[in-house]
C-alpha positions as CSV (number, residue, x, y, z in Angstrom):
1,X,14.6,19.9,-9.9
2,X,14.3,21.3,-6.4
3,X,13.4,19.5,-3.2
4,X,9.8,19.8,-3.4
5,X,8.9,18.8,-6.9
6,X,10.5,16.0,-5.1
7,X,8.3,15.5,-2.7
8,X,5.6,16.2,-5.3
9,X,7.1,12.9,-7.6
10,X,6.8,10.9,-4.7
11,X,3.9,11.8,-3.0
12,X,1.9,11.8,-6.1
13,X,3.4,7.9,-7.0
14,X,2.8,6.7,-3.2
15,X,-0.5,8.5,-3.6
16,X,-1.8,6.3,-6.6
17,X,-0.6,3.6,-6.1
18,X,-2.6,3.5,-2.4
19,X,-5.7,5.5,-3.7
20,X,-5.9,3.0,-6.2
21,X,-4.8,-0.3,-4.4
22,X,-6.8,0.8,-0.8
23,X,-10.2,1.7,-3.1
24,X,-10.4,-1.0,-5.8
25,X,-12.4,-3.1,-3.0
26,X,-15.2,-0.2,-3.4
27,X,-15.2,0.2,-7.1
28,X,-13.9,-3.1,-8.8
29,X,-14.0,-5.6,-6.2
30,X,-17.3,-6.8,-7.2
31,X,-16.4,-6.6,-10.9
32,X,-12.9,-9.1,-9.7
33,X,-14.7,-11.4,-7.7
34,X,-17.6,-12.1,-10.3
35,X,-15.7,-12.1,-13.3
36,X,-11.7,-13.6,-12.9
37,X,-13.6,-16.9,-13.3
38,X,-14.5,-15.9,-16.5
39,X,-12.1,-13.3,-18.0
40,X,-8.4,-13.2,-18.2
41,X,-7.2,-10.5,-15.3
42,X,-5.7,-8.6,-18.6
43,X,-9.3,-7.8,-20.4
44,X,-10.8,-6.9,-17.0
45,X,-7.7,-4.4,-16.6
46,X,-8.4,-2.9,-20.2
47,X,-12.0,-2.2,-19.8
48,X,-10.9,0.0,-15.8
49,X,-8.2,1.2,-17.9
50,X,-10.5,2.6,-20.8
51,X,-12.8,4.2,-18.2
52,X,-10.3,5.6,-16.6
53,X,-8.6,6.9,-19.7
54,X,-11.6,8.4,-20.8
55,X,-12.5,10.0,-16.7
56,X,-9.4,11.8,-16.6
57,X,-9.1,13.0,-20.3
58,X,-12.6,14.2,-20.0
59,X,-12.7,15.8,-16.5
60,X,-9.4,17.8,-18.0
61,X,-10.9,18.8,-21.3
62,X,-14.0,20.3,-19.0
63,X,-12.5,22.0,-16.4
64,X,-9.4,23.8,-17.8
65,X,-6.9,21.1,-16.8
66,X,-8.4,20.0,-13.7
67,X,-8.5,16.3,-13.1
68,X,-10.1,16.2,-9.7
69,X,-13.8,17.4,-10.6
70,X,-13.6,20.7,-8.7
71,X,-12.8,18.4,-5.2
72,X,-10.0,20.8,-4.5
73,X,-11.9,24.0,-4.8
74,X,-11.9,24.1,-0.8
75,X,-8.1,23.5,-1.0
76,X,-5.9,25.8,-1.9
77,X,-2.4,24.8,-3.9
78,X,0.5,24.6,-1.8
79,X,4.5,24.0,-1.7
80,X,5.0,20.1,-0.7
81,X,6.8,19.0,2.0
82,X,8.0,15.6,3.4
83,X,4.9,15.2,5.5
84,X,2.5,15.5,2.6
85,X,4.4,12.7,1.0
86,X,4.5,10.7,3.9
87,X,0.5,10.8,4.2
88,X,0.1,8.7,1.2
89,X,3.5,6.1,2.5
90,X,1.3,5.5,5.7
91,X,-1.9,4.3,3.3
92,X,0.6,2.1,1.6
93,X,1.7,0.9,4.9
94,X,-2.1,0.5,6.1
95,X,-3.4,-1.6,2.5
96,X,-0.8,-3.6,3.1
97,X,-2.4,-4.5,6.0
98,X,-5.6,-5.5,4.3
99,X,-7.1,-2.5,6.6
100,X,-9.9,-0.7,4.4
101,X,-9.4,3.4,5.9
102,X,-10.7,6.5,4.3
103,X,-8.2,7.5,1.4
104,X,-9.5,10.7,1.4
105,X,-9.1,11.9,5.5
106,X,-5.6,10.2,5.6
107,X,-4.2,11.8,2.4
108,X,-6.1,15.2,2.0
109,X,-5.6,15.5,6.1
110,X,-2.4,17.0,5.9
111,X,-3.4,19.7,3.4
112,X,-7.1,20.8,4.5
113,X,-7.5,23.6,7.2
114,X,-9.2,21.9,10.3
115,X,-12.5,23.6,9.0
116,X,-12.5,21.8,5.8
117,X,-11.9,18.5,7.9
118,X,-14.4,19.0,9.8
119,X,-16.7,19.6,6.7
120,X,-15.1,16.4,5.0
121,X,-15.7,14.7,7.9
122,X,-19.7,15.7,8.2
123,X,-20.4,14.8,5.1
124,X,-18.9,11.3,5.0
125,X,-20.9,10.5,8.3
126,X,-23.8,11.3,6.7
127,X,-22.7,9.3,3.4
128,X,-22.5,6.6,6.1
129,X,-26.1,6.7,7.4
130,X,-27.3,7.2,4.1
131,X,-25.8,4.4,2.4
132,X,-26.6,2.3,5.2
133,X,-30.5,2.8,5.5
134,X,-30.8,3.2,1.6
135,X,-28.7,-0.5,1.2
136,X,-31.0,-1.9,4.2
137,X,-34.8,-1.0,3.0
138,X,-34.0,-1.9,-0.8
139,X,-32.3,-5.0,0.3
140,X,-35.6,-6.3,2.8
141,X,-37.0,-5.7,-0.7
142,X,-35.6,-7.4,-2.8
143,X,-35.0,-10.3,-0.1
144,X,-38.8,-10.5,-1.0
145,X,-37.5,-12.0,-4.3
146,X,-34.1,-12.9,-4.1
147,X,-32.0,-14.7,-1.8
148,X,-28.3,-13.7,-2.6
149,X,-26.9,-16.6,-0.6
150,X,-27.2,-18.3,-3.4
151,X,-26.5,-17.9,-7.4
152,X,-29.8,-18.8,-8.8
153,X,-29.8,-16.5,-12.0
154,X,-30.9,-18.7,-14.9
155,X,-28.1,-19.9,-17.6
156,X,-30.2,-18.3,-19.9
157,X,-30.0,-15.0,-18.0
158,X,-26.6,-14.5,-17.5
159,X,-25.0,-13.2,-19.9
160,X,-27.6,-9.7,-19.3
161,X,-26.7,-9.7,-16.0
162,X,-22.9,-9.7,-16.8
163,X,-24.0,-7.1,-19.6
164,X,-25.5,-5.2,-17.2
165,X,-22.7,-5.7,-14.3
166,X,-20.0,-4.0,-17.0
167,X,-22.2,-1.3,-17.4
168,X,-22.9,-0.7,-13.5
169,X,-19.7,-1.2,-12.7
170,X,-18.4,1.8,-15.7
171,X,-20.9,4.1,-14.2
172,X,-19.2,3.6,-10.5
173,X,-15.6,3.7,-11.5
174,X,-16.3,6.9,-13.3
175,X,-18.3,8.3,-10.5
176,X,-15.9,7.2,-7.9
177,X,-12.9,8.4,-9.8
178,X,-14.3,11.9,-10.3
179,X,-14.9,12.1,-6.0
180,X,-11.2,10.3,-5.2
181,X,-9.2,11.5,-8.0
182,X,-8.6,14.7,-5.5
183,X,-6.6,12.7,-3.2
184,X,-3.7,12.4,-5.7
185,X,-4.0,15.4,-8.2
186,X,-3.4,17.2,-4.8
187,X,0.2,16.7,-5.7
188,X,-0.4,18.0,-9.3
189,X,-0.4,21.4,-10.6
190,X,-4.1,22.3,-10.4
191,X,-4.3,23.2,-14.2
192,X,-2.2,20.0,-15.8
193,X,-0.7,20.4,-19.3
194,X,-1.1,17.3,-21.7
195,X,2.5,15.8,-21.1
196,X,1.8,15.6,-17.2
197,X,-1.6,14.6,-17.9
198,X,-0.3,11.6,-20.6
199,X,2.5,10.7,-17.9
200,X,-0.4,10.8,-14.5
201,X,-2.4,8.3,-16.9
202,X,0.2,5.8,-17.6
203,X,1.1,5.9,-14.0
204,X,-2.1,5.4,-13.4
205,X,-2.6,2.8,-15.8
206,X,0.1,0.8,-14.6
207,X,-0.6,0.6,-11.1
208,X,-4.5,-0.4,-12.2
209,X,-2.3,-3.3,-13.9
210,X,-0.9,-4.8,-10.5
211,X,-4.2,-4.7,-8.9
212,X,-5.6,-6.6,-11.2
213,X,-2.8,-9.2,-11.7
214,X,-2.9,-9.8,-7.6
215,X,-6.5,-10.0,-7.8
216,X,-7.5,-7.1,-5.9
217,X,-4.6,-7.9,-2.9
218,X,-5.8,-8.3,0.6
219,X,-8.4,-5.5,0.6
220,X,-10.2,-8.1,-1.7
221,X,-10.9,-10.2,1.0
222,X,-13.4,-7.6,2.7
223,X,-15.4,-7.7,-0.2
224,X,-15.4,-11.9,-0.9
225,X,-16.4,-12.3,3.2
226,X,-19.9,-10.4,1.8
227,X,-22.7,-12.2,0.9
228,X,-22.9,-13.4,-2.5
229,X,-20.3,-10.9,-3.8
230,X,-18.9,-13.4,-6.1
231,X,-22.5,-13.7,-8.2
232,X,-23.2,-11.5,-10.8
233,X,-26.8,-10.3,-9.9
234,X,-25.4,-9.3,-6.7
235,X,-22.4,-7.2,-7.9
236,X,-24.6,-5.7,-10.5
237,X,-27.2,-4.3,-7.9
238,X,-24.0,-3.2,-5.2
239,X,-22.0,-1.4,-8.0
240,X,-25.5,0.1,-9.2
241,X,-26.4,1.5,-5.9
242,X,-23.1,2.9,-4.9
243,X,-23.1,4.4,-8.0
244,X,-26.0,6.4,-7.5
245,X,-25.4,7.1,-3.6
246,X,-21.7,8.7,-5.2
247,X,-23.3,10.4,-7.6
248,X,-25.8,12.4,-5.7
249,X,-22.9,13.1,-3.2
250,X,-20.9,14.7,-5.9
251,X,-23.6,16.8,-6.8
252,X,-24.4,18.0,-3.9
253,X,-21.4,20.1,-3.5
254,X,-17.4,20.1,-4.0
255,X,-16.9,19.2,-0.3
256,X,-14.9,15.9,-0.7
257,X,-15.9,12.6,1.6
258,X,-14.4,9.3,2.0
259,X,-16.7,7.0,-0.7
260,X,-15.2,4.1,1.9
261,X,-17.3,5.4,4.6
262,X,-19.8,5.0,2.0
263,X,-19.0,1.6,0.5
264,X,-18.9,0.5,4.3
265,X,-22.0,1.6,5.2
266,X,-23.9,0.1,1.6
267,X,-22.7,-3.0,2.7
268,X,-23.3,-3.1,7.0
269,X,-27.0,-2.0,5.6
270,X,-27.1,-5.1,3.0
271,X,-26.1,-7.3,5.0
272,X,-28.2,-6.3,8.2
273,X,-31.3,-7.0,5.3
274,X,-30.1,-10.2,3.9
275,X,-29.5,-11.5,8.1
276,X,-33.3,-10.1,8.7
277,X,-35.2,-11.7,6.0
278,X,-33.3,-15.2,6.0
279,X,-32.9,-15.7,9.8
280,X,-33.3,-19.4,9.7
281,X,-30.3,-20.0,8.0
282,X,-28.3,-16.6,8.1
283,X,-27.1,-16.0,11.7
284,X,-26.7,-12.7,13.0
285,X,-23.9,-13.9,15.5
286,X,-22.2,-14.1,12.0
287,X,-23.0,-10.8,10.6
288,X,-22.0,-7.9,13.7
289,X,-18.4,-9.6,13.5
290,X,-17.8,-8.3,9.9
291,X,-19.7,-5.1,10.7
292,X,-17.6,-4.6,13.4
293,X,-14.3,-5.1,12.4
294,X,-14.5,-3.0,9.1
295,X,-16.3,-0.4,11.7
296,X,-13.2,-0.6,13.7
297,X,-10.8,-0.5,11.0
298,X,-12.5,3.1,9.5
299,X,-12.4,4.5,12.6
300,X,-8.4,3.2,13.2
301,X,-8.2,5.2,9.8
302,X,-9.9,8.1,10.9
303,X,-7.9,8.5,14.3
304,X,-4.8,8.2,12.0
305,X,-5.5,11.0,9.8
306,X,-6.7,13.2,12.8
307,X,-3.4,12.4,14.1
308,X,-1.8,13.8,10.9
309,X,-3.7,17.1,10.6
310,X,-3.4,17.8,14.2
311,X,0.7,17.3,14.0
312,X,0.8,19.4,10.9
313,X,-1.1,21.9,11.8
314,X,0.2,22.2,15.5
315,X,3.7,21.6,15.8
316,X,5.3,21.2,12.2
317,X,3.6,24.2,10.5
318,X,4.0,27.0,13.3
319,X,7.9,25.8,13.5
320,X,8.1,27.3,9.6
């Protein structure tokens, strides 16, 4: 085993276990909050594990081997080195943090020329704005009917809503996991055989398992300082929404974005809504503190990775 299948190992194990511990705010945080009170952390981490089973096996069996949905199309295979591994050690060093930055800037950084950066970092502003406005019209709408400040879904009705929260929240970890899966099959062959594919699964699997049994860590805490993020009408209609935003997204071409630039911007529009429409007793003085600081925190991620690619590109790669 030479130095950099190494580096590969350990980049691609660093790399999981901070795609998936830095993201599961976006994806499953919703699904934790509303649910732990409920369900054992162990049959919440079957069901991610089943969809995640069945996301990888099936984005293998479609694309000759590739896991990452055609995300590294733009990215061409390469030999790794220590500072591709250490991209994904600084994400570990950042979650620990409870600091929510883009997974996919601070790991894919370090291999993307600065044109695909550039392109990555276009579309993720847009994914920004986007999810933003969308989140703050459909939430002055429903505010209309609703007032997620408070769990009001009938005892009768719940158990469709958490019917229809499962399903919502299926659709978003597949649809997130086919955008974000780039970030660690970077340090995979592009074409996996079964054994490697059976082995990045269990790794995969396993890691899922700690999030779940820590509840999410301190990322979770962004998502259970939203409004009503613990009731499951509310996580239903978030998880449904990003979803869709995701989806379109990943249609639109093989670009890849940071879906926490978009998960940020569904919920500063959401809560910007829910402030509007319930102004007597929902203070704004309240509301720009959150926005800001998980605004600040993206763009500390941001100014990390363009710290990375600039030091790779500029001083380690021309010394080769």
């Amino acid at each position: 085993m030479d130095i950099h299948t190494i580096y590969a190992i350990i980049g691609f194990l660093l790399a999981s276990y901070s795609v998936i511990g830095n993201d599961s705010v976006q994806t499953l945080g919703t699904f934790m909050a509303s649910n732990l009170r409920v369900f054992k952390w162990y049959w919440l981490w079957l069901a991610a594990s089943a969809v995640l089973i069945f996301t990888l096996a099936y984005g293998w069996h479609i694309n000759d081997g590739d896991i990452s949905y055609g995300r590294l199309a733009k990215i061409p295979p390469v030999e790794i080195q220590w500072y591709h591994a250490a991209a994904p050690a600084v994400l570990v060093l950042l979650t620990r943090f409870g600091i929510p930055v883009s997974t996919t800037f601070l790991v894919l950084s370090v291999f993307a020329s600065t044109f695909v950066l550039e392109k990555m970092l276009v579309k993720s502003i847009v994914g920004y704005g986007l999810a933003a406005v969308v989140a703050y019209v459909l939430w002055m709408v429903l505010s209309r009917f609703v007032n997620e400040k408070f769990n009001t879904v009938k005892k009768g009705s719940r158990k469709y809503w958490r019917t229809a929260q499962w399903l919502s929240t299926g659709f978003l970890w597949f649809s997130w996991l086919s955008h974000d899966m780039a970030n660690i099959a970077v340090f995979l062959p592009r074409q996996l055989p079964l054994d490697l594919l059976i082995g990045a699964i269990a790794v995969l699997v396993a890691w899922l398992g700690v999030i779940f049994y820590t509840h999410g860590g301190k990322i979770q805490k962004i998502m259970l300082e939203k409004t009503g993020s613990r009731f499951m009408r509310s996580a239903t209609i978030i998880d449904l929404i990003y979803a869709m935003i995701l989806w379109y997204f990943k249609e639109l071409n093989s670009i890849p974005m940071s879906t926490t630039w978009v998960f940020v911007g569904l919920l500063t529009g959401r809560e910007l809504a829910i402030a509007t429409a319930h102004r007597a007793n929902y203070n704004f003085k309240y509301v720009f503190p959150i926005i800001g600081k998980d605004f600040g925190k993206m763009m500390l991620g941001l100014m990390v990775s363009v710290a990375l690619v600039l030091t790779v590109h500029y001083l380690l790669l021309p010394a080769e």
